[in-house]
C-alpha positions in Angstrom: 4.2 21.1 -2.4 1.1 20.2 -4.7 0.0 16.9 -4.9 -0.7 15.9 -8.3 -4.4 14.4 -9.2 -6.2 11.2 -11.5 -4.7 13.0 -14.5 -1.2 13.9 -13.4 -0.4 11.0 -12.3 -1.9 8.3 -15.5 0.2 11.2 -17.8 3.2 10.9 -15.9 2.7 6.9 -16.0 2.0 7.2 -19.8 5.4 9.5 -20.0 7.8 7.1 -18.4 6.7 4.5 -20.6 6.3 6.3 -24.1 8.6 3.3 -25.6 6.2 0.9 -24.7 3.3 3.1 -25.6 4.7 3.6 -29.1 4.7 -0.1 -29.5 0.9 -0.1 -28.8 0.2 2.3 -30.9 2.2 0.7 -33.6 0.4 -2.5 -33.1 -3.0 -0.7 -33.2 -2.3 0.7 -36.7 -1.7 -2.5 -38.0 -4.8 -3.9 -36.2 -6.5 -1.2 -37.5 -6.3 -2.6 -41.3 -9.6 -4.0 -41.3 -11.6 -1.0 -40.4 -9.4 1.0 -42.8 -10.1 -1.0 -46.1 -13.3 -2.8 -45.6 -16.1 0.0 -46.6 -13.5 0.9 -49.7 -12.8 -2.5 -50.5 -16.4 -4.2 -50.2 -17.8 -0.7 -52.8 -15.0 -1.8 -55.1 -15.9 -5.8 -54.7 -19.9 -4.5 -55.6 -19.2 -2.3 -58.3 -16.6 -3.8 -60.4 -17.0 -6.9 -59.6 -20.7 -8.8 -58.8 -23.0 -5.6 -60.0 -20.3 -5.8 -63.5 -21.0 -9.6 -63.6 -17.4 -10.1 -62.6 -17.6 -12.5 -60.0 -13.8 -13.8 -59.7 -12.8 -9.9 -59.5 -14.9 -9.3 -56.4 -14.1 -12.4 -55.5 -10.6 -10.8 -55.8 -11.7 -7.7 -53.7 -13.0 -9.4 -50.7 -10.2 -11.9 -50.6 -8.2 -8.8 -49.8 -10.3 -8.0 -47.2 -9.5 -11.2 -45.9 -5.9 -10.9 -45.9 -6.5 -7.6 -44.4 -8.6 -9.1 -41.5 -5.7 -11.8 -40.7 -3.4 -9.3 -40.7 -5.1 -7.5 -38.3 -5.9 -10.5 -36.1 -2.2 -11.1 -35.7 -1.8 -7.3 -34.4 -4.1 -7.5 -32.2 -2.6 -10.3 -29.5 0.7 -8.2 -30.1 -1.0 -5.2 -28.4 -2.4 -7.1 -25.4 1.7 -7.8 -25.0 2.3 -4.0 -26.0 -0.1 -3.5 -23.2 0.5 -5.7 -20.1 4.1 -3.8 -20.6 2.0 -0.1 -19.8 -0.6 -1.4 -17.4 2.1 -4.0 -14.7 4.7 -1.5 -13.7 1.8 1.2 -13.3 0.0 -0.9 -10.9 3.4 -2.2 -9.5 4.2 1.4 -8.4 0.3 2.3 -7.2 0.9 -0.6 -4.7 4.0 0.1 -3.8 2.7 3.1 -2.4 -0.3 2.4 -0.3 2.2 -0.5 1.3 4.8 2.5 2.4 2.1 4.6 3.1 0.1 2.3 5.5 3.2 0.8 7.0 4.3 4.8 7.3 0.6 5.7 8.9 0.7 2.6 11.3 4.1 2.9 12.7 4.7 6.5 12.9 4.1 7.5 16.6 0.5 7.8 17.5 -0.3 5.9 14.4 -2.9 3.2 14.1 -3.4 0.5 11.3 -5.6 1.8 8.6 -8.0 -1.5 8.2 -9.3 0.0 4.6 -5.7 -0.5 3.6 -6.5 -3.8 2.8 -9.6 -3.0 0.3 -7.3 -0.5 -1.3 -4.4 -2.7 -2.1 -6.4 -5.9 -2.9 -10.0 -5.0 -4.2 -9.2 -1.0 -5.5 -5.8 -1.9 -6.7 -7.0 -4.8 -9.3 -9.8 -1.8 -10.1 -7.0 0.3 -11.1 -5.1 -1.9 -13.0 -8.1 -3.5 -14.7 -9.5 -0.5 -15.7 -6.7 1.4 -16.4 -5.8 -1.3 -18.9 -9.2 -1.2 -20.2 -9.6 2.9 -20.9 -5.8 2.3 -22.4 -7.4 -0.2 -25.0 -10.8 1.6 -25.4 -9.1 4.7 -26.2 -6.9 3.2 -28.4 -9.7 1.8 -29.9 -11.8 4.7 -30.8 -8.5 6.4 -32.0 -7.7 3.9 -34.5 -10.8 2.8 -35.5 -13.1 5.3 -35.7 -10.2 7.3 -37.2 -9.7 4.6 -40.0 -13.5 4.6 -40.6 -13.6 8.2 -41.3 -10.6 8.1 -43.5 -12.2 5.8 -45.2 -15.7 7.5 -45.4 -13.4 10.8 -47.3 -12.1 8.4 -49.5 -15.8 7.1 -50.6 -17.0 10.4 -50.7 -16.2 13.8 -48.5 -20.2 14.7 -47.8 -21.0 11.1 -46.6 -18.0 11.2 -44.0 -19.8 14.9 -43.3 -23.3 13.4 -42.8 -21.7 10.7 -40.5 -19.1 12.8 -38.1 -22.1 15.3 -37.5 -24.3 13.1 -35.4 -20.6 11.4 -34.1 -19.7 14.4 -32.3 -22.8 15.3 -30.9 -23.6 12.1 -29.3 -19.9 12.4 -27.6 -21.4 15.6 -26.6 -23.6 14.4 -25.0 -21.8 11.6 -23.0 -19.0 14.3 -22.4 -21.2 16.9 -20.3 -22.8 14.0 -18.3 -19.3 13.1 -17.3 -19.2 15.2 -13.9 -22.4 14.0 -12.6 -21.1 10.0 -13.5 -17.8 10.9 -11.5 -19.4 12.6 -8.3 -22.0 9.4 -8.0 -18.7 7.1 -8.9 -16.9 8.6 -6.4 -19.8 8.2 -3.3 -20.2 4.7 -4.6 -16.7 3.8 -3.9 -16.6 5.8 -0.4 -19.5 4.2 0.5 -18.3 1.2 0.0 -14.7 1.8 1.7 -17.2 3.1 4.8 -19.0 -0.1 4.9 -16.1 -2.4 5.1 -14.6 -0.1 7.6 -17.8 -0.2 9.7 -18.4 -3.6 9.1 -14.5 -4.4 10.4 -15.0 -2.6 13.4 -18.5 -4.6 14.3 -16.4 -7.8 14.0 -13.7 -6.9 15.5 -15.2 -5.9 18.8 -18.7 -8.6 18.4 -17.8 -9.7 22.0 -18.2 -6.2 23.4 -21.1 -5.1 21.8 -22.8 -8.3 22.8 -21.6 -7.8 26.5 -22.7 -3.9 26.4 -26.1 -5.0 24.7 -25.1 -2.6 21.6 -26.2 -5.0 18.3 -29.1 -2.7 17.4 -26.7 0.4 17.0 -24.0 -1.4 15.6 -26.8 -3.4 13.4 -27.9 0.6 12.6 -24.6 1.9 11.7 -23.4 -1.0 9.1 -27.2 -1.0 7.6 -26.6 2.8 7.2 -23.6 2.4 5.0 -25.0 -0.6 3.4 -28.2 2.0 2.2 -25.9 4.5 1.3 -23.7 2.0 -1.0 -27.6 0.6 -2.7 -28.0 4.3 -3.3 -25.1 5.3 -4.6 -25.2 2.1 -7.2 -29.2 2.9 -8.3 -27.3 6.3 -9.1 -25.1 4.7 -11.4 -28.0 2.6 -13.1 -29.9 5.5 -13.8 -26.5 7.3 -15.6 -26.4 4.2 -18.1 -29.6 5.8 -19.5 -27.5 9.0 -20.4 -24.8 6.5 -22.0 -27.2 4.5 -24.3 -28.6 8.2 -25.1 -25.3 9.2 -26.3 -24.9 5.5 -28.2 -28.1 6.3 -30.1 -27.5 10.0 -31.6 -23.5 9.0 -32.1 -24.1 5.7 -33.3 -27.0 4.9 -34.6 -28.4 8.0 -36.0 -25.7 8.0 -38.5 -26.7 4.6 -39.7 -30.9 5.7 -40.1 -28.9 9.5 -42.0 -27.3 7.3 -44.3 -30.8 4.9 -45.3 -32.7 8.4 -45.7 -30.2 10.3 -47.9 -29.1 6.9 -49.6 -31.6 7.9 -52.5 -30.2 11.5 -52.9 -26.5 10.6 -52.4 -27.7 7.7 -55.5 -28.9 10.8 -57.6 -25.4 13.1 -56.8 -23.6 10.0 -58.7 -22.3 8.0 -55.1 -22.7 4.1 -56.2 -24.5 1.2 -54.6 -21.0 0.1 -53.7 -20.2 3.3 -52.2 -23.4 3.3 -50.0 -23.2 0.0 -48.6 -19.0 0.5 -47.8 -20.3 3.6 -46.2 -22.8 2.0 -44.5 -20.1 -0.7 -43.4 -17.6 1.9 -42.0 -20.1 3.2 -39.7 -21.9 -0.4 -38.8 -18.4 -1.9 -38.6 -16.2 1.1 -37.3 -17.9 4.3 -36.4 -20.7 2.6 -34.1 -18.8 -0.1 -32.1 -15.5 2.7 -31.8 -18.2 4.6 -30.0 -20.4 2.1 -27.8 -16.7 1.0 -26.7 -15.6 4.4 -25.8 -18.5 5.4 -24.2 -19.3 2.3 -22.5 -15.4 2.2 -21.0 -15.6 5.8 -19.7 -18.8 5.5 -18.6 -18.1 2.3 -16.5 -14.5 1.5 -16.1 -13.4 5.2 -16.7 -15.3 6.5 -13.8 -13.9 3.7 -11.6 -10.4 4.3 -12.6 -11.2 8.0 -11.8 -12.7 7.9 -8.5 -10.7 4.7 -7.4 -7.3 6.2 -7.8 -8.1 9.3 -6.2 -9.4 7.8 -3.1 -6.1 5.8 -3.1 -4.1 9.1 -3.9 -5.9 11.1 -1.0 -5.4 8.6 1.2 -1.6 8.3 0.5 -0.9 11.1 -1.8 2.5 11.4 -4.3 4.3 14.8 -4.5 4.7 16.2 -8.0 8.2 14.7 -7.7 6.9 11.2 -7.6 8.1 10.7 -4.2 6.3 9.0 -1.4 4.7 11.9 0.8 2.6 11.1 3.9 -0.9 12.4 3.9 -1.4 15.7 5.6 -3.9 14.8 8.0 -0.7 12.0 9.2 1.8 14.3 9.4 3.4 15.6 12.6 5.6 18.3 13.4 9.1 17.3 12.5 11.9 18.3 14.0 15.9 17.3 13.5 17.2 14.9 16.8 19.7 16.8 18.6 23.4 14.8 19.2 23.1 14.6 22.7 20.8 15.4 25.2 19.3 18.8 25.8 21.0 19.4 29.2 23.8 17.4 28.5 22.6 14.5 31.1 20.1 12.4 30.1 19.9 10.2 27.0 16.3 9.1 27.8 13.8 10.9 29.4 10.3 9.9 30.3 7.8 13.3 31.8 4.6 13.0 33.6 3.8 10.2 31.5 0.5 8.6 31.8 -1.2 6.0 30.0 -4.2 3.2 29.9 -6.0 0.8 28.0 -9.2 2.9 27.3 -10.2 6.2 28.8 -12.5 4.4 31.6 -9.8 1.9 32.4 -7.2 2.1 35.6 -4.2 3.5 34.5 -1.5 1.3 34.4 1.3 4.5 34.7 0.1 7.7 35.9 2.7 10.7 36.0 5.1 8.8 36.4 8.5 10.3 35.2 12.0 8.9 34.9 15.8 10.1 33.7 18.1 7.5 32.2 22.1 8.9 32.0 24.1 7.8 29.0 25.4 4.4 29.5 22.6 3.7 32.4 21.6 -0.1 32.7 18.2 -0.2 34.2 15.8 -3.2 34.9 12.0 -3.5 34.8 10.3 -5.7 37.4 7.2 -6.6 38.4 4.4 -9.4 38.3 2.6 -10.3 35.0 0.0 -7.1 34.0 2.3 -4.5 35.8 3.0 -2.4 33.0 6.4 -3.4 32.2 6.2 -4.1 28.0 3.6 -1.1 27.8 6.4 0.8 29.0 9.1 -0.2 26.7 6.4 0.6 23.8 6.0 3.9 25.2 9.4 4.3 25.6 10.0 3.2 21.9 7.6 5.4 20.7 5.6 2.7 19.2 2.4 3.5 22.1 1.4 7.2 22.0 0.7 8.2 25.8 -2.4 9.8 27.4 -0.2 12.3 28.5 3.1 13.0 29.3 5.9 12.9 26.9 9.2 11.1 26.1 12.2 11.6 25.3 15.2 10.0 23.3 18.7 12.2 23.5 16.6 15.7 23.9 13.8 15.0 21.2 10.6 14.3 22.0 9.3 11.0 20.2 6.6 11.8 19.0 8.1 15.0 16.6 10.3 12.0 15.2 9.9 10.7 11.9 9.8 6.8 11.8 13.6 6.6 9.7 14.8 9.0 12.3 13.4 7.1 15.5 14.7 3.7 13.9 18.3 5.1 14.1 17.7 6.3 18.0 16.2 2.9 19.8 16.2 -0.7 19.4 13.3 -2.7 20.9 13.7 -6.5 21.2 10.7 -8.1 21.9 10.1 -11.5 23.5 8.4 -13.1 19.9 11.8 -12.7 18.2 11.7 -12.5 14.4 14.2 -14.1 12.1 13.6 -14.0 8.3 13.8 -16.5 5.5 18.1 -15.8 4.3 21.6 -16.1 5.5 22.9 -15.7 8.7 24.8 -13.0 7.5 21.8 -11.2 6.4 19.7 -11.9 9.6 22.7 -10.4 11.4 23.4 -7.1 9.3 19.5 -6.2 9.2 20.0 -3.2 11.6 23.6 -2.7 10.2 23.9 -3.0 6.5 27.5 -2.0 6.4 28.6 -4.5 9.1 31.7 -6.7 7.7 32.1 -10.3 8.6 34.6 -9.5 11.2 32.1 -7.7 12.6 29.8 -10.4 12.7 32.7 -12.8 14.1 32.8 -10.8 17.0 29.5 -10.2 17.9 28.7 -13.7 17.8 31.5 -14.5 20.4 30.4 -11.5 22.6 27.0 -13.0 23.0 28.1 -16.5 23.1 25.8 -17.4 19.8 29.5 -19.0 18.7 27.8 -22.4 19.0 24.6 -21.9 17.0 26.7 -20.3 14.4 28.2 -23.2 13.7 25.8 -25.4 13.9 23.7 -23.5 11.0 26.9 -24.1 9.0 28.5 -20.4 9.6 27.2 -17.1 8.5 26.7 -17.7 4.9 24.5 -20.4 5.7 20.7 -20.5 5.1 18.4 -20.0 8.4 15.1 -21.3 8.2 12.9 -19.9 11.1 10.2 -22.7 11.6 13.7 -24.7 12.2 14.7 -22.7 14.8 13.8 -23.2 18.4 12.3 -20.6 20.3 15.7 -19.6 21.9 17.9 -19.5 18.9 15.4 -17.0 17.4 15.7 -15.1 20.5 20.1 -15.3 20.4 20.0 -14.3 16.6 17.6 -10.9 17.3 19.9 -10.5 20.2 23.0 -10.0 18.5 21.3 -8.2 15.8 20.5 -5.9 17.8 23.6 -5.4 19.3 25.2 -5.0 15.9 22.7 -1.9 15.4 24.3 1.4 15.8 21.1 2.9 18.3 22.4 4.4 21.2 19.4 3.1 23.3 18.4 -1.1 23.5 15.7 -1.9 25.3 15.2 -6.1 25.8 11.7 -6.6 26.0 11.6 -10.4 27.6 14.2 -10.9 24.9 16.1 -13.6 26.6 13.2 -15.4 28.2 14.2 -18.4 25.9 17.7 -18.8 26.9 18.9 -20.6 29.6 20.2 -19.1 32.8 24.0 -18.6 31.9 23.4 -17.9 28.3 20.9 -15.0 29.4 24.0 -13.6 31.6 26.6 -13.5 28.8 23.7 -11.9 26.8 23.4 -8.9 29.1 26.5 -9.0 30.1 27.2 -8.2 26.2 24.7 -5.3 26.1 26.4 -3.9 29.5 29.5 -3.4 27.7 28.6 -2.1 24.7 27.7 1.9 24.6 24.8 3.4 24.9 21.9 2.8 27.5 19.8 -0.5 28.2 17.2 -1.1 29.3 16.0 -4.7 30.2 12.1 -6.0 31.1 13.5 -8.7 33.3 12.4 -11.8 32.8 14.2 -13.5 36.1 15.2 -11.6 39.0 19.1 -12.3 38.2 18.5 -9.6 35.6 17.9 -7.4 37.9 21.2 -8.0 40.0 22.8 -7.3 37.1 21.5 -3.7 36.3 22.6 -0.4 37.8 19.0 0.3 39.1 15.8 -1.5 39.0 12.6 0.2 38.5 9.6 -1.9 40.5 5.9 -1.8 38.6 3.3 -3.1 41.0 0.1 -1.2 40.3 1.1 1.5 43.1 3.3 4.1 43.0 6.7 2.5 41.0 9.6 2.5 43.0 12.9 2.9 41.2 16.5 2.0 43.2 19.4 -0.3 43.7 19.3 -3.9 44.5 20.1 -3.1 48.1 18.1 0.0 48.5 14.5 -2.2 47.2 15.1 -5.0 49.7 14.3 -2.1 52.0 12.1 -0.2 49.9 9.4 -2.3 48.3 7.6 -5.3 49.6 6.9 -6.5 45.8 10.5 -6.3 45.3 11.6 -8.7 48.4 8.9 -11.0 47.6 10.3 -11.3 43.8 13.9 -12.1 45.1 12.3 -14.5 47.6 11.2 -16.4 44.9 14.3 -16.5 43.2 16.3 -19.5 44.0 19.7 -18.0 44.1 22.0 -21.1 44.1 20.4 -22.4 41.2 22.2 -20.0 38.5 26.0 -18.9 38.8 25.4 -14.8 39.2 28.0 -13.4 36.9 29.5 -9.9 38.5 27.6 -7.3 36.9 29.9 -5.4 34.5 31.3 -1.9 35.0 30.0 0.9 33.2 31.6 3.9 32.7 30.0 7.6 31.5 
């Protein structure tokens, strides 16, 4: 599928808002008046009135021109409406899709957060909208006006709009084949620029490290490089504003010093003082700043519409359907999820999986391979640092591995589009998040179609009965800097249980609740179907599960409750320091395949 370019997608833009852009021009026509009537109306004003002796009856003809000019003035703050109506939803939509795109880039598996995202949708996007405003208006512009001059230039006399239009279209000649050497230096400026602040992120970013490695001169070398390259690039552009005041002087000023040297013999062909100096005012007034506005919009603002937008469209390209696409370079092999598992056993498989922080670092899992049967309740222990959250990332898909893959109901996760994967796991972490709405709302986020019955009984499953009503039920506001620490954590909880993913994985989740209310919790998630998987945050968690799977640094150890007091020294020492009679143990629930 083609990706459509600059031009494409500002005619598309321009399409789906003809009504508006009829309005402009309707606007401009009015606004136009002026430039229309004063050359004829000043040659009638000097001829038949003040060179006559008639004073009051050019007095006559240039209070039209007034009239004229008011009218005119009153068009023209109707076209900056006429405009903002073009220009808003056009940069509404631009926006719109570098968010989805980044968002799409960064959480896709493997993905990372694009920092120029940020330059594109703050600095680059009020670029586009600015200029694409401004070529709308200087376009516009040249239309109207230096249409209305020459029309007006015939109606004095056909050979002076001749002698005027000649040097007109050469000088945009002129501009017009200088055009692809102002977009190529446009375009490195702009890259250059997007390089530095990339560049210059990174060097911040990681300041402590280069200090520690003793790295500031390379670093100091690499943002100085960019820095050159972006001085370049802009002396380049300097030197292309010598090509536009080129083209301003043979298209508008040459037709000025044409008319002063014919004047006599345009006199002697029978053209009247009056009609010379109203030719002269069309192109002063009309022909001459239509121009220096044209060329002085699509020489500066054009070429940063141009090259702006199509660094924003490369980066997060639109098919020719107008649909959000990901970029190719972003794209992975996609492939359908199966039902069920491959072999009909597993619902989440993890393969010779092995990952770090860094390709010098220890890993923290290497090879390390595990099969989880549908309906399987497994816990994650182990002391702070062992691994246990950078597994349930891995296992979410949200970590790509060094090697090794994973696997969610016979798909590997990283051929899974982000929608898809969304629909296959839910990962609660220990920072739960609660948004700005209703209960109600908070609740259904996972599951739109959720009813309030629904609701009703999810709350009593995970006994969050109690918060419910003390927020004022589910219809009632939530406010999150309100809410303690815990009841975030119960609300995400039941959220989550709400959501239709087969696989739930509690990353910490309860950590906030007290000892009982943490047991109801998983005691909930036990019953309901599908897998869990819980990163324990007290050893009672692990009594609860099926199996428990030990992270210590060594060789992970995976096993009943019963079979790890025998097996694994890390394990025994964990239960030791669990004081068992100070939390009722609720029998762990049966789960049947």
């Amino acid at each position: 599928m083609s990706r459509p370019g600059v031009r494409r997608v500002t005619w598309r833009a321009l399409r789906a808002r003809r009504r508006e852009l009829a309005g402009l021009g309707g606007w401009s026509l009015v606004e136009s008046l002026p430039a229309l009537l004063a050359g004829y109306l000043v040659a009638r004003a000097v001829d038949e009135g003040f060179l006559a002796g008639r004073l009051l009856n050019g007095l006559a003809w240039l209070g039209v021109l007034a009239v004229a000019v008011l009218v005119g003035a009153a068009a023209t703050g109707r076209t900056y409406r006429s405009l903002g109506a073009v220009v808003e939803p056009f940069r509404d939509e631009v926006a719109a899709q570098v968010v989805r795109g980044a968002l799409r880039d960064a959480t896709r598996a493997g993905g990372r957060p694009d920092s120029a995202a940020v330059t594109r949708l703050t600095h680059q996007m009020e670029i586009v909208r600015d200029t694409f405003a401004g070529l709308l208006m200087v376009t516009r512009g040249f239309l109207f006006s230096a249409g209305a001059a020459l029309l007006g230039l015939l109606a004095l006399a056909p050979v002076v709009a001749a002698l005027a239009a000649v040097p007109l279209v050469v000088g945009l000649g002129v501009f017009l084949a200088a055009l692809p050497a102002m977009v190529t230096h446009q375009r490195a400026y702009v890259r250059a620029g997007e390089q530095l602040g990339q560049s210059a992120a990174t060097a911040l970013a990681g300041h402590r490290d280069v200090l520690a490695c003793g790295a500031q001169t390379r670093v100091t070398a690499d943002v100085e490089r960019w820095v050159s390259a972006q001085a370049a690039a802009e002396r380049m552009l300097a030197r292309m504003a010598a090509i536009r005041s080129l083209s301003l002087g043979i298209g508008g000023w040459l037709p000025l010093l044409v008319l002063m040297v014919t004047a006599p013999w345009l006199v002697e062909r029978g053209l009247t003082a009056g009609a010379v100096l109203g030719a002269l005012i069309y192109v002063s007034t009309g022909l001459q700043p239509a121009l220096h506005t044209l060329v002085q919009g699509l020489g500066g603002g054009g070429l940063r519409y141009a090259v702006t937008l199509e660094n924003i469209l490369r980066t997060y390209p639109v098919p020719d359907d107008g649909r959000p696409s990901v970029p190719a370079a972003a794209r992975a092999p996609r492939c359908r999820p199966s039902t069920g598992p491959a072999d009909g056993s597993s619902a989440v498989e993890v393969r010779e999986l092995t990952f770090g922080y860094g390709p010098h670092a220890r890993p923290i899992l290497r090879n390390f391979s595990l099969t989880l049967a549908e309906r399987d309740h497994l816990a994650v222990v182990g002391p702070s640092g062992a691994g246990k959250s950078t597994l349930a990332a891995l296992m979410a898909g949200l970590v790509p591995p060094q090697a090794g893959t994973v696997h969610l109901a016979g798909t590997t996760v990283a051929e899974v589009e982000p929608a898809v994967l969304a629909r296959m796991r839910v990962l609660v972490p220990q920072e739960a998040y609660v948004f700005t709405g209703s209960l109600a709302d908070n609740l259904r986020y996972l599951r739109p179609d959720a009813d309030d019955h629904t609701l009703e009984v999810a709350l009593d499953a995970l006994g969050a009965r109690a918060l419910a009503t003390r927020l004022g039920g589910l219809g009632a506001p939530v406010a999150p800097a309100l809410l303690s620490a815990g009841e975030r954590q119960l609300i995400a909880a039941v959220r989550a249980w709400l959501a239709p993913a087969p696989l739930v994985i509690l990353d910490e989740a309860t950590c906030h609740l007290d000892p009982a209310l943490e047991a109801t919790v998983e005691a909930a998630f036990a019953r309901r179907p599908g897998s869990l998987v819980v990163i324990a945050h007290r050893i009672s968690s692990a009594l609860r599960a099926g199996r428990v799977l030990v992270l210590d640094g060594d060789e992970p150890v995976l096993g009943t409750h019963e079979q790890l007091l025998t097996r694994s020294a890390t394990y025994r020492m964990l239960v030791g320091c669990w004081d068992e009679s100070a939390v009722p143990l609720p029998a762990a629930p049966t789960r049947q395949g």
